[in-house]
Each structure stands twice: as structure tokens, then as C-alpha cells.
C-alpha positions in Angstrom: 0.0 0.0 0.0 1.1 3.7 -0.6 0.9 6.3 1.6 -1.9 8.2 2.1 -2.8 11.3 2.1 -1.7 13.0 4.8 1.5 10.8 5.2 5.1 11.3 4.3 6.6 9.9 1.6 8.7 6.8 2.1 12.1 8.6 1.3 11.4 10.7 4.2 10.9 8.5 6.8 13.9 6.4 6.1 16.0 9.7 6.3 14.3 10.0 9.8 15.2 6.9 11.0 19.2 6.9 9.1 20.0 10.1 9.6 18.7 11.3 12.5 17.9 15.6 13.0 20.5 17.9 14.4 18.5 17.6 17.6 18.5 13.8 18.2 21.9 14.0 17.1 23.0 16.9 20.0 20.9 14.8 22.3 22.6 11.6 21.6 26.6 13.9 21.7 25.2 15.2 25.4 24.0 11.4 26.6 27.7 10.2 25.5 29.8 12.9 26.6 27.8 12.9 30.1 28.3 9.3 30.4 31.8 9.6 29.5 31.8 12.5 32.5 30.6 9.8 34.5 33.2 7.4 34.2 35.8 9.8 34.8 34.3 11.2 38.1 34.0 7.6 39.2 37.9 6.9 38.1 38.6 10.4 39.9 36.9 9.0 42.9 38.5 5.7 43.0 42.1 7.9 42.9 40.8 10.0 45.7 39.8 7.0 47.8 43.5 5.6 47.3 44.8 8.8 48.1 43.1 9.0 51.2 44.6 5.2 52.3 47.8 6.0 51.3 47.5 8.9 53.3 46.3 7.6 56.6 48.8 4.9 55.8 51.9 7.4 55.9 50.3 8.9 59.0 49.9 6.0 60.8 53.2 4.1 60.2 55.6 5.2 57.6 55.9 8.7 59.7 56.8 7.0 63.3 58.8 4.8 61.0 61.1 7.5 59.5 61.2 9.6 62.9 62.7 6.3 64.3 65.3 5.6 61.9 66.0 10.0 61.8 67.2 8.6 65.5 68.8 5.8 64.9 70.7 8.0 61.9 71.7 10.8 64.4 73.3 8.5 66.6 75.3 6.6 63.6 76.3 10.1 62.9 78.0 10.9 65.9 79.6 7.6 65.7 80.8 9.3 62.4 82.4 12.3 63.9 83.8 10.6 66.3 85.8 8.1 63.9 86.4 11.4 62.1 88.5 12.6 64.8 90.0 10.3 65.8 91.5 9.5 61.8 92.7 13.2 62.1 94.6 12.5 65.3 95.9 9.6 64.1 97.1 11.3 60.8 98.8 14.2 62.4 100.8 11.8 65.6 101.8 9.6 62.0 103.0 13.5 60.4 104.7 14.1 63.8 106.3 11.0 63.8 107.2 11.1 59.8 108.7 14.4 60.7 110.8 13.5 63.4 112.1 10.1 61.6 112.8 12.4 58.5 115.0 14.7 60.9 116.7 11.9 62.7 117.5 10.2 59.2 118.7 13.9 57.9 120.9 14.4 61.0 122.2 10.8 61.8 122.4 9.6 58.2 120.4 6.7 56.6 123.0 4.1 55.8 122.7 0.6 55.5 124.3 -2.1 57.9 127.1 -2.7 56.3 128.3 0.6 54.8 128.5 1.7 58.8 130.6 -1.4 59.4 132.9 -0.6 56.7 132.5 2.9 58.1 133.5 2.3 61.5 136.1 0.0 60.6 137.9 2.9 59.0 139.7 5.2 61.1 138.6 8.7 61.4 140.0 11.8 62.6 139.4 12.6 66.1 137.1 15.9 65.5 134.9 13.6 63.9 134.3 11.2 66.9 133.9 13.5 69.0 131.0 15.2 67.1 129.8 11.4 67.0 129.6 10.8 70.4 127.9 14.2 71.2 125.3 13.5 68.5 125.3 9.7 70.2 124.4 11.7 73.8 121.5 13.7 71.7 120.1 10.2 70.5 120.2 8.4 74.2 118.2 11.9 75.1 115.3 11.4 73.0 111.7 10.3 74.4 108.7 9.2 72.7 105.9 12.0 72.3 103.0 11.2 74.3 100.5 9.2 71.5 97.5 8.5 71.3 96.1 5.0 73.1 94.1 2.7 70.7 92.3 1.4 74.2 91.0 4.8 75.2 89.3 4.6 72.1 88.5 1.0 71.4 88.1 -0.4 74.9 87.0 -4.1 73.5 90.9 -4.4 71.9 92.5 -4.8 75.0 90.1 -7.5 75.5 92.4 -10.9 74.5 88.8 -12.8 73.7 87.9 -9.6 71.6 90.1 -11.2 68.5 89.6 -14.9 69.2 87.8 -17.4 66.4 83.5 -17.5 66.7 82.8 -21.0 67.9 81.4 -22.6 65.2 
């Protein structure tokens, strides 16, 4: 049957149904971009809620956690300093020492063993010895500068089990 006479042609009302109007078609564009408004405030939601956990997480333990180990790091730190100081001292009684083994070498001579036998086996003039035995005198004269002690700062060393073999 055709259409009658009040009705639209047929070409019409498949271009309805195809292509719909500029209206349907905003209406549809609104219902998609809403839903796709949707989604994201539920995804933005789900990343709040996280935040939140993570939150009361760090807050709860990681913050005592850190303010314990910020403790346990200020004591290693003095520890530091301490091992600090005492390498400095160490290095400048070793520079003392150096210094003074340089000037004994420069004023007494660094030969070996047996050029000082062959030396001494030689005769020498008399104002020679005598300068000898008067640097000999300065030699006897000389005393050890006060060091540093390894127990006063290790106190476990002079401990003769501190070096002994774990039983195992």
C-alpha cells in the first residue's frame, strides 16, 4: 500500500530513522559525553579514595617509621664524627712521627748495615768522633711523644677474647 494522504513519503521517513535531525543527534553527543563524565568522576573518585589510604597509611606508620630511623641516623652520625676525629689524630701523631724520623734520618744519616761497618772499621779523625759521640748523647736523650692510646678509644681491643675465632 502507498501512503496516504496526509503521510510522508517513504524517502522521508527512512532519512528520519538513518540520519537522525540535528536535535537527536545533539541529544545523543550530550547522553555520550555525560556518560563519559561519569566514568571519569568515578575513576577520579576511586584515585581520591587511594589517596586517602595512602595517606592515613603514611600517617599512621611510615611517619613513626622514619622519625625512628631519623634517630637511629643521628646516633650513627655521631659515631661518624667521632671516627672522624679520631682518623685526624691519628694522621697528624703519623705526620709528627714522619717528621721527626725524616729529621733523625737527615741528622744521623740513613746508611745501611754494612756501609756503617765498613764505616766504623775505617779510622777517622778525632774531631769527627767526638761530634759522633755528642750527636750519640742527643740520640740516648730522645723520648717518645705522648701518642694517642688505641684502648682509650677501642676499649674491646685490649680484651684478649675480643680477637679470638666465633665458635662454630
Amino acid at each position: 500500500r502507498g501512503p496516504g494522504p496526509g503521510a510522508k513519503s517513504w524517502p522521508g521517513r527512512w532519512r528520519r530513522v538513518c540520519w537522525p535531525s540535528p536535535a537527536v543527534r545533539s541529544a545523543q553527543e550530550l547522553d555520550e559525553s555525560v556518560e563519559e563524565m561519569l566514568i571519569r568522576l568515578d575513576e577520579f573518585c576511586g584515585m581520591l579514595d587511594m589517596i586517602r589510604n595512602d595517606t592515613s597509611q603514611i600517617l599512621s606508620e611510615d611517619i613513626p617509621n622514619t622519625k625512628v630511623k631519623v634517630l637511629e641516623m643521628k646516633t650513627v652520625y655521631k659515631k661518624i664524627d667521632k671516627i672522624e676525629a679520631f682518623v685526624k689524630m691519628v694522621g697528624q701523631n703519623a705526620a709528627m712521627l714522619e717528621e721527626q724520623v725524616v729529621r733523625a734520618e737527615k741528622d744521623y744519616g740513613n746508611f745501611p748495615c754494612g756501609v756503617c761497618k765498613l764505616l766504623h772499621s775505617i779510622s777517622t779523625p778525632a774531631f769527627l768522633h767526638k761530634k759522633r759521640t755528642f750527636l750519640n748523647q742527643q740520640s740516648s736523650t730522645y723520648e717518645l711523644p705522648n701518642l694517642y692510646r688505641s684502648e682509650d678509644y677501642f676499649p674491646g681491643s685490649s680484651n684478649p677474647g675480643y680477637l679470638k675465632k666465633p665458635n662454630t
